[in-house]
C-alpha positions in Angstrom: -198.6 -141.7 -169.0 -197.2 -143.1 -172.0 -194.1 -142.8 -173.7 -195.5 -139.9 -176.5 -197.1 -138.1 -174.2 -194.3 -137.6 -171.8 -191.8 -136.8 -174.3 -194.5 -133.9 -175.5 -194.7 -132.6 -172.3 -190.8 -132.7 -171.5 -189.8 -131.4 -175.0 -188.3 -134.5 -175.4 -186.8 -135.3 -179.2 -186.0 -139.2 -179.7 -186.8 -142.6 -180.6 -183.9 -145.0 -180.2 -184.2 -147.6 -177.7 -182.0 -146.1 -175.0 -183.5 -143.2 -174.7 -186.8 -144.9 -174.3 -185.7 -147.2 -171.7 -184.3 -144.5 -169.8 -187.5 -143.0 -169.6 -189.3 -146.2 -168.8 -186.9 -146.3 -166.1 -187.4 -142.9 -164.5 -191.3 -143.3 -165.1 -191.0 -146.3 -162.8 -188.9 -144.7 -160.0 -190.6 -141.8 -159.6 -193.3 -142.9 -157.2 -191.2 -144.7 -155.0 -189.1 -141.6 -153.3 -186.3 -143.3 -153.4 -183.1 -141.2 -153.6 -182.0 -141.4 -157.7 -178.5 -140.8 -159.3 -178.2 -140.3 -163.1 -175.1 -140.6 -164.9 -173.5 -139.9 -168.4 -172.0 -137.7 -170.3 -172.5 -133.7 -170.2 -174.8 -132.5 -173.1 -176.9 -135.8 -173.0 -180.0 -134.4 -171.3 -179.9 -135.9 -167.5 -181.6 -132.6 -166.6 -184.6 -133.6 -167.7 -184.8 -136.7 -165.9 -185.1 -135.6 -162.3 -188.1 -133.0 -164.1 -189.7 -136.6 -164.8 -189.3 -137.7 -162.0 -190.5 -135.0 -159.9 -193.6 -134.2 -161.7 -194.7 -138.0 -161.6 -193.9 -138.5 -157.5 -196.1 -137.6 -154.7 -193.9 -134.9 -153.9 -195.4 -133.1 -157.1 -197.1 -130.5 -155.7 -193.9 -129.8 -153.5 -190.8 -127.3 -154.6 -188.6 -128.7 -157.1 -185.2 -127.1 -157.0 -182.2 -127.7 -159.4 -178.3 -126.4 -157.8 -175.5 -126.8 -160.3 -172.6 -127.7 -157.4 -170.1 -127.3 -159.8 -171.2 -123.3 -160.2 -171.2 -122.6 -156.3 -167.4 -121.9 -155.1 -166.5 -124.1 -152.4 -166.5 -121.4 -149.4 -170.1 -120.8 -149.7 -171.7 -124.4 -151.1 -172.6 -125.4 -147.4 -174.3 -122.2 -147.0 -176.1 -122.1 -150.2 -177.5 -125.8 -149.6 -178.0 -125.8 -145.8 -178.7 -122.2 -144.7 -176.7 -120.1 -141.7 -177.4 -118.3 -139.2 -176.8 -114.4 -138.2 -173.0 -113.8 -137.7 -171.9 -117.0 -139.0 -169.2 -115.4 -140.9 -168.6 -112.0 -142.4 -171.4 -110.2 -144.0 -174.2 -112.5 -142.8 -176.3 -110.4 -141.7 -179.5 -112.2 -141.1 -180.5 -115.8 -141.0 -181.2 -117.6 -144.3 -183.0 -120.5 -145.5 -180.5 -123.4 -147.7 -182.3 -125.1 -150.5 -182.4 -128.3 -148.7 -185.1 -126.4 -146.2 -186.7 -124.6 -149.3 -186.9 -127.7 -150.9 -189.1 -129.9 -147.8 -192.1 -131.4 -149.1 -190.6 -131.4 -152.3 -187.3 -132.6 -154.8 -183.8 -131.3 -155.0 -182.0 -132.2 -157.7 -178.1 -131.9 -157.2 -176.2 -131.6 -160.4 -172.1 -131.9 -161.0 -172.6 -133.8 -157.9 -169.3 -135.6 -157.4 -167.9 -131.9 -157.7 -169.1 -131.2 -153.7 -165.6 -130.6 -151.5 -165.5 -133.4 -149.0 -166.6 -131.5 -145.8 -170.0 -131.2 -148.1 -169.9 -134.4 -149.0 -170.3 -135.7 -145.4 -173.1 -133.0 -144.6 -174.9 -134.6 -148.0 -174.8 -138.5 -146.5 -175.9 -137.0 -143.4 -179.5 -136.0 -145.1 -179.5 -138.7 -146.8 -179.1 -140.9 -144.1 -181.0 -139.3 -141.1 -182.9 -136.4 -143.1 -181.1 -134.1 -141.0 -179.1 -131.1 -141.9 -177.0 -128.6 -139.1 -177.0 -124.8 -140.7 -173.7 -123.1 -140.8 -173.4 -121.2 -137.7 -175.6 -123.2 -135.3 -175.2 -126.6 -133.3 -178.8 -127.7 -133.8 -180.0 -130.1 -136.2 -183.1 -129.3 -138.2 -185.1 -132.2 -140.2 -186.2 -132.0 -143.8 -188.5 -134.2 -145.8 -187.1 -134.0 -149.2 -186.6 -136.0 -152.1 -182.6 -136.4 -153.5 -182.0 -136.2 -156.8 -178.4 -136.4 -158.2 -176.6 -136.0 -161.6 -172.4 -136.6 -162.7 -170.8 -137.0 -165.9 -168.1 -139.0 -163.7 -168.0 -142.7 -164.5 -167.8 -144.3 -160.7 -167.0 -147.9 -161.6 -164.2 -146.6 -163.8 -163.4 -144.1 -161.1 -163.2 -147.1 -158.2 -160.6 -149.0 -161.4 -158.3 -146.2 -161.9 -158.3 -145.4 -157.8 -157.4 -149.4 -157.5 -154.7 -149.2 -159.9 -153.3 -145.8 -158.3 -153.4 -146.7 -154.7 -151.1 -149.5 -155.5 -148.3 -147.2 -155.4 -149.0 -145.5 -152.2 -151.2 -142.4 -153.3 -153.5 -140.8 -150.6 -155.1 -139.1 -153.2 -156.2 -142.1 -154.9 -157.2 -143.1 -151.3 -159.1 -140.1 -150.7 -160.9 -140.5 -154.0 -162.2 -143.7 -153.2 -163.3 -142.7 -150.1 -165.2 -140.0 -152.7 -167.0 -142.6 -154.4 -168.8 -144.1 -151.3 -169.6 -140.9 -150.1 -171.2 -139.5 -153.7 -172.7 -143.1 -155.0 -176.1 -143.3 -154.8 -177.6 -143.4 -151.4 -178.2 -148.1 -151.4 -174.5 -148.2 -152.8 -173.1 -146.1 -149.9 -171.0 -147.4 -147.1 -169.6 -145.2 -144.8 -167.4 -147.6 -143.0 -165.5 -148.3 -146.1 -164.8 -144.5 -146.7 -164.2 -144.3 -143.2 -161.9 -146.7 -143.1 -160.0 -145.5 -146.4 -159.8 -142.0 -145.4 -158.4 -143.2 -141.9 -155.6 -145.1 -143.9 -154.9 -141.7 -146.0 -154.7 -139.3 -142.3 -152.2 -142.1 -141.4 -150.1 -141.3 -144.5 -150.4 -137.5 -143.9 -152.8 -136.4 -145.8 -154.3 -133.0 -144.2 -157.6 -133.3 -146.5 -158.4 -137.1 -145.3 -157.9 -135.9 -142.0 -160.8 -133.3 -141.8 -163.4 -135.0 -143.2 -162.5 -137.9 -140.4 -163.7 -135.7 -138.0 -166.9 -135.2 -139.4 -167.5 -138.8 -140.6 -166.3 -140.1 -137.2 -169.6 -139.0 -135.7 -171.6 -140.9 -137.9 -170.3 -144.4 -137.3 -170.8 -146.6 -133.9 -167.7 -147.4 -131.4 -167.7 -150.8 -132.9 -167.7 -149.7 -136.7 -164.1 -147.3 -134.8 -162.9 -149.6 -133.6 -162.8 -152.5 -136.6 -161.3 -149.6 -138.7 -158.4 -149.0 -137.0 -157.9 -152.8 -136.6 -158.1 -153.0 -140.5 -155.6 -149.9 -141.0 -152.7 -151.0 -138.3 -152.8 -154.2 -139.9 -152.4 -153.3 -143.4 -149.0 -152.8 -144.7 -150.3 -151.0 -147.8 -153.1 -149.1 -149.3 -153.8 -152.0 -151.7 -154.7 -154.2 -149.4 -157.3 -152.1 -147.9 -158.4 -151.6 -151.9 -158.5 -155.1 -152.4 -160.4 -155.9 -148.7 -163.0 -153.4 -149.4 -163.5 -152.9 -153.1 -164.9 -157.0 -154.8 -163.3 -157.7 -157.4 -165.6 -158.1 -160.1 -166.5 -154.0 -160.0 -162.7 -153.5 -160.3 
C-alpha cells in the first residue's frame, strides 16, 4: 500500500518528511508481530499508528482494542485488562473477561502507558514475556495470543537522565522510577534484572512502594539472577553507583 493510499484510508492530513517516515516505519513493522511502542507528544496523532499497524498484520481479522490506562483509576486497571473472577472483591458478581483475553487473536493497543501503577506494570511484562496473564481472584494462569501495542508522551531517555541525576542524592523515588522505565520500555529494551535490582536497592532504603512490586518481580527472575542482585545492592554504598553500573553512559 502506498503512502496516498494509506493516508486516505486513515484520514491522514500531511506531507512533511517526518510524518512520512513514520508511516514508512509502521508499514514495515506491522507484519512482523513484534511488540511496538510509540512515543511523542499528546495531540500528535500516535493513535493512529497502532490502527496502521493492525490493519496491515496478520492479526487483521482479529479484535483490535484501544484502553486509555490513564482513564482507568488504579483499583480497578488489573481488572479491566486481565479479567476476575466471581467474589474477587466486592460487587463482583460474576466472572468477566479483561481485554487482554478479548483481545487473543488480535491487537491491544495500551495508551498513557507509563501511567500503569507498578503492581500493573509487572502483570504487563509478564504477557509480554510468557503471554500469560493470572485474573484477579484466581491462582491459575491463562495464555493469550495477542499483539502489544503501546503509546506515552513520556520521554524515557530523558526520564533515565533526570532519574540519574536525582538518585545521586539518595531518592528512592528516583530509584523506583528507573526501575519504571525498564518495566514500561518497549518489550527488546526491557531488563528485569536491572529493575529488579533497583527496586531491591529502594526496599533497602524504606521505600514501601519498591517493596511490593519486589514480590511480584521476584518470581520472574532465576535464583542466580537473586542472588547477583543482592550482591550488587550490599556492595553499593549509594544509589549512584547502581545508576552508573546499570544505566551506559552514552544513554545518560
Amino acid at each position: 500500500m502506498d503512502l496516498t493510499t494509506l493516508k486516505q484510508r486513515f484520514g491522514i492530513i500531511g506531507n512533511n518528511e517526518a510524518l512520512n517516515e513514520a508511516l514508512e516505519v509502521a508499514m514495515r513493522v506491522a507484519p512482523t508481530d513484534l511488540s511496538v511502542l510509540i512515543t511523542g507528544e499528546s495531540g500528535v496523532g500516535k493513535e493512529v499508528f497502532p490502527q496502521i499497524i493492525h490493519a496491515n498484520s496478520s492479526r487483521k481479522h482479529g479484535n483490535y482494542i484501544a484502553v486509555n490506562c490513564g482513564a482507568i483509576p488504579e483499583g480497578t486497571i488489573d481488572s479491566e485488562l486481565f479479567g476476575h473472577e466471581k467474589g474477587a472483591f466486592t460487587g463482583a458478581s460474576e466472572s468477566r473477561k479483561g481485554y487482554f483475553e478479548e483481545a487473543n487473536g488480535g491487537t491491544i493497543f495500551l495508551d498513557e502507558v507509563a501511567e500503569l501503577p507498578h503492581t500493573t506494570q509487572v502483570r504487563l511484562l509478564r504477557v509480554l514475556q510468557a503471554g500469560e496473564y493470572i485474573r484477579v481472584g484466581s491462582s491459575k494462569a491463562q495464555k493469550t495470543n495477542v499483539r502489544v501495542v503501546a503509546a506515552t508522551n513520556v520521554d524515557l531517555r530523558e526520564a533515565v537522565r533526570w532519574t540519574c541525576r536525582a538518585a545521586e542524592n539518595g531518592s528512592t523515588q528516583a530509584l523506583t522510577t528507573l526501575a519504571d522505565f525498564f518495566l514500561t520500555g518497549s518489550a527488546l529494551d526491557m531488563n528485569r534484572f536491572n529493575a529488579y535490582t533497583l527496586l531491591k536497592c529502594a526496599a533497602r532504603l524504606h521505600d514501601a512502594g519498591a517493596a511490593t512490586t519486589l514480590t511480584a518481580l521476584e518470581r520472574m527472575l532465576t535464583r542466580s539472577e537473586k542472588a547477583r542482585a543482592t550482591r550488587l545492592v550490599m556492595i553499593s554504598k549509594t544509589p549512584r553507583v547502581l545508576v552508573e553500573t546499570l544505566i551506559p553512559r552514552q544513554s545518560r
